[in-house]
N, C-alpha and C positions, 0 to 999 in steps of 0.2 A: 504494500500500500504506500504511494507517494504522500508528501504532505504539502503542498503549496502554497504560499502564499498568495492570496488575488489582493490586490490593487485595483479597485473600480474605476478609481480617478473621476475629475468633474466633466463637466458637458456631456459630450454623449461617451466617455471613458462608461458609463455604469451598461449603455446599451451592447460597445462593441465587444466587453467584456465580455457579457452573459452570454454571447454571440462564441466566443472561444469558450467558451467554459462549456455550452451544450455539445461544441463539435468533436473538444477532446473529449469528454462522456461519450461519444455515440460510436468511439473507439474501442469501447471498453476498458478503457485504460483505467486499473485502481486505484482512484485519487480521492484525499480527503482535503477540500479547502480551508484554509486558515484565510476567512475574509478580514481585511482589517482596512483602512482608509487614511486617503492623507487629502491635501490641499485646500482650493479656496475653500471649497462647500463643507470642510471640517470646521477652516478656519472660523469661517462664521456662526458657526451653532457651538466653537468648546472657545476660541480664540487662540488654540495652537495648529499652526500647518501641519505638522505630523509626529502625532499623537507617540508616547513611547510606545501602545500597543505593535505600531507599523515596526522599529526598531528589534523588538524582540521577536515578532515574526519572523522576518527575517534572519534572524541571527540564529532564531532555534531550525527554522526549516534550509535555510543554505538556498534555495531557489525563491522566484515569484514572477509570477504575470502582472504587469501593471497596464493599467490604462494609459492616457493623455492624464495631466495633470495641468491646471491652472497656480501659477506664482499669484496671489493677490499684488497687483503694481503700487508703487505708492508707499511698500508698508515696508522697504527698510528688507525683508526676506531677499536668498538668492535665490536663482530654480532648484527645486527640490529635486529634479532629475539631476543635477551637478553636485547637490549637497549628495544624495545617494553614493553616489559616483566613487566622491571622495574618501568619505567613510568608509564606505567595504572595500575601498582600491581595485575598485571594477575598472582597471587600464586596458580594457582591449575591448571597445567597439566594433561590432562587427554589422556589416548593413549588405547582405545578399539581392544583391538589382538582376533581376531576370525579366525574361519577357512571358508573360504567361498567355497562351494561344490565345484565341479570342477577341483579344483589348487590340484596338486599333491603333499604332504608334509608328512614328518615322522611320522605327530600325526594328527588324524582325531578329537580329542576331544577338542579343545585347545578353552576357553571363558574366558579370562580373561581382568581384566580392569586397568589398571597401574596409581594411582594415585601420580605426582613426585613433590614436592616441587618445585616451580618456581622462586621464587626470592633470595633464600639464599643461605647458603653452600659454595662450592667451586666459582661457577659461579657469587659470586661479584664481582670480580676481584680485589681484592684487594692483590699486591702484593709488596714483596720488595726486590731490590738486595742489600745483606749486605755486599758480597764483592763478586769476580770475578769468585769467585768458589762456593757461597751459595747464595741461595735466599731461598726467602718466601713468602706464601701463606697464607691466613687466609682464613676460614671455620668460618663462621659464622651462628651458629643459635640460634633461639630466642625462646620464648615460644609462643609467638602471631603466627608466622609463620608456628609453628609446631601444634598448636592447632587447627587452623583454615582449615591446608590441612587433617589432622584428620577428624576431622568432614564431609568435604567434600569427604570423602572417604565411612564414615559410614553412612553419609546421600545417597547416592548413593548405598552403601547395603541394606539400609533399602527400599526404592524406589523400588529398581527393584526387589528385594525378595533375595539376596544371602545371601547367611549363614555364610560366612565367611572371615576376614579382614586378610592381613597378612603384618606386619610390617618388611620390611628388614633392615637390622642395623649392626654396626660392636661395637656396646657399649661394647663387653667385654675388647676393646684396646682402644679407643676412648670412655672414660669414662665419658665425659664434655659435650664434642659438641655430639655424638649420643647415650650418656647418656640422656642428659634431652630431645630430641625428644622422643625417644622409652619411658620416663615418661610421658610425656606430652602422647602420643598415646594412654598409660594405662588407664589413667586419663577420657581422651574424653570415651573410651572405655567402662566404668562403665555405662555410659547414653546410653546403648544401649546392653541389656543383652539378646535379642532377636540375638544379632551377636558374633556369635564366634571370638577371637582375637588370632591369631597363633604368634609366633616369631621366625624371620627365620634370623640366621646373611648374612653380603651379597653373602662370598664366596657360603657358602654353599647352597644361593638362588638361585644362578647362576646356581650351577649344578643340585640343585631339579628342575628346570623348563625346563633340557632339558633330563630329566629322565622321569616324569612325571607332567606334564603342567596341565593336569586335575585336580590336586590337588588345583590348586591357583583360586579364584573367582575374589577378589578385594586385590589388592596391595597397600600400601601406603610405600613411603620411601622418602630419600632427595632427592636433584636436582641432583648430580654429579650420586648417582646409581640408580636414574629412569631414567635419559639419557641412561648408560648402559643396561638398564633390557628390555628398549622400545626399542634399534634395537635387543636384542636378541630375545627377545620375538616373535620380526615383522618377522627371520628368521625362528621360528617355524610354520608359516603360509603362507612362499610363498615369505616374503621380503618384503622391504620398502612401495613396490610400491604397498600395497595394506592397506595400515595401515592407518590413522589417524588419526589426530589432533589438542586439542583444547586448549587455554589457558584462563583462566574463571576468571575476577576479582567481585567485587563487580559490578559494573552496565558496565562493558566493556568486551565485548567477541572477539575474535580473534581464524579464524579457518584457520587449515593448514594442509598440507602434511609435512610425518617427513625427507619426502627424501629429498635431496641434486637437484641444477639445471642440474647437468649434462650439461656441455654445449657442450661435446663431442656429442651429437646426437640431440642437438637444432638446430628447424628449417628441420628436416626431418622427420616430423612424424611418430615417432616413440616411442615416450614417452607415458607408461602404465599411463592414467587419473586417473586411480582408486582410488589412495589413497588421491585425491582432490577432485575426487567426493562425497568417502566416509566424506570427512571434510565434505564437504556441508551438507551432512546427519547428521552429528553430529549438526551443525549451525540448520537446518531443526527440528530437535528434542530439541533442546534449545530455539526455537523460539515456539517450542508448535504444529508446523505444524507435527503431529504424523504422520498421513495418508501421508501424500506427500513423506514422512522419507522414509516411509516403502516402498512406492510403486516404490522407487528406490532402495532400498537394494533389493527386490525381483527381481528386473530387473535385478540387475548386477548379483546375482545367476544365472539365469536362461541362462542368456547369458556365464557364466562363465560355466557351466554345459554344454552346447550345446557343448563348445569347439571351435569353429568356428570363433572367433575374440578374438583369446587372442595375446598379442603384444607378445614379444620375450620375456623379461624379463620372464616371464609366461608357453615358452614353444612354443611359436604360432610363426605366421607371418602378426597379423593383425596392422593394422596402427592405430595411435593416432585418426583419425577419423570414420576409419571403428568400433573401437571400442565402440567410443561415438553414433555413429549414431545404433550400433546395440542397445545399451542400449537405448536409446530414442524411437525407435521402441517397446518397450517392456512397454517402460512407455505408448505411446498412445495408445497401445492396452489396456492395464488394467485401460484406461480411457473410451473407447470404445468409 
């Protein structure tokens, strides 16, 4: 029997959830949820973003599915997806961009896997006003930091069979800080001469990927431009709402959608589950459950191919439910 944590999260984080939560059920997969909650919508009924219940779930379970979560703006809090982050040293970002049949998109080839520095970079927040017209920011990186999302890149090529690592970087201007990553990357890179290592600076990442995307297998870069590289990438495929999400530390996993709550359309069923289903898949594949992965990625192809429940964002007019219930359909058939 697994233990999970779920994370509802705000806007529609409570619909897309129940949305994974019914599909991995209809796997049979033996899970017992540990529901607990964090952000705006806590914030304002206890006045803590997240409650120490969330804290010790986590801690005692080592995994969780989380929703979107809302930062209340205004209140002085940072995103609670970075405070996470830092706390359990979830340093390896992982954002699988694929093309799933059906979805209509520029590029029918697109397999790429975005491995993003999690804890460092820009996103410490370490900042400072020096006077009323300047401030500063510090980027911080380290060589532990950078060695370790390396490896977790190339171990991930080596695994699944790809041929090729590509390191995005802007070290020919930033000589210090994404100088010693793209060394440190070299470095790891020698322990594994079975995989090609490409070097791509960021600008010019940005527009190889929406040129040709086929190009790129496994991706490794810092936090500030693997945020960037992962919504552009998710727009070569269809958008957010079908992307993704894991954050991987040493014994602590946390899975997620990269999208936003949207709370413009929470609560009317209307929110594409997919890319929280697909966290779960990714959860589902970390926990070892292969078969159970798969037999839900195929569902949601097939249902995605049919045409016939795809929500709006997608093109369609099908409901946050109609579309969950077509894909569970598909799971108990290929359970028979």
């Amino acid at each position: 029997m697994y233990k999970i944590t779920l994370i509802p999260g705000d806007g529609i984080g409570p619909e897309v959830v129940e949305s994974a939560r019914k599909v991995v059920e209809a796997t049979g997969l033996p899970v017992e949820w540990d529901v607990v909650n964090a952000g705006e919508t806590v914030y304002k009924e206890t006045g803590v973003l997240v409650p120490d219940a969330v804290f010790e779930s986590i801690e005692r379970n080592k995994i969780a599915l989380k929703g979107p979560i809302t930062t209340p703006i205004g209140t002085g809090f940072r995103s609670i997806n970075v405070q996470l982050r830092k706390k359990y040293d979830l340093y390896s970002n992982v954002r699988e961009v694929k093309n799933i049949p059906g979805i209509k998109t520029p590029f029918d080839n697109v397999d790429m896997v975005i491995f993003r520095e999690n804890t460092e970079g820009l996103y410490i927040g370490i900042e400072e006003q020096i006077d009323e017209d300047t401030a500063h920011s510090i980027k911080r990186i380290t060589r532990k930091g950078s060695v370790r999302i390396a490896k977790a890149a190339f171990d991930y090529a080596v695994k699944h069979g790809k041929k090729k690592v590509t390191v995005a970087h802007k070290a020919n201007i930033l000589k210090l800080s994404d100088g010693l990553f793209l060394n440190c990357v070299r470095e790891v890179a020698k322990d594994y001469p079975q995989v090609e290592l490409k070097e791509v600076i960021i600008d010019n990442m940005c527009m190889q990927m929406v040129i040709n995307p086929s190009q790129f297998d496994v991706i490794v870069t810092t936090n500030l431009y693997g945020d960037i590289l992962s919504d552009l990438a998710a727009g070569l495929v269809g958008g957010l709402g079908i992307v993704p999400g894991s954050n991987i530390g040493e014994d602590i996993a946390i899975f997620e959608a990269v999208h936003g709550s949207a709370p413009d359309i929470a609560g009317k069923n209307l929110a594409n589950p997919t890319a929280v289903i697909l966290s779960a898949v990714s959860m589902l594949n970390h926990l070892g459950e292969k078969k159970r992965a798969k037999m839900i990625i195929d569902s949601i192809c097939e249902v995605m191919e049919e045409g016939k429940n795809m929500t709006k964002d997608l093109g369609g007019n099908a409901t946050t439910t109609q579309i969950t219930d077509a894909i569970i359909e598909k799971i108990l058939n290929k359970k028979g």
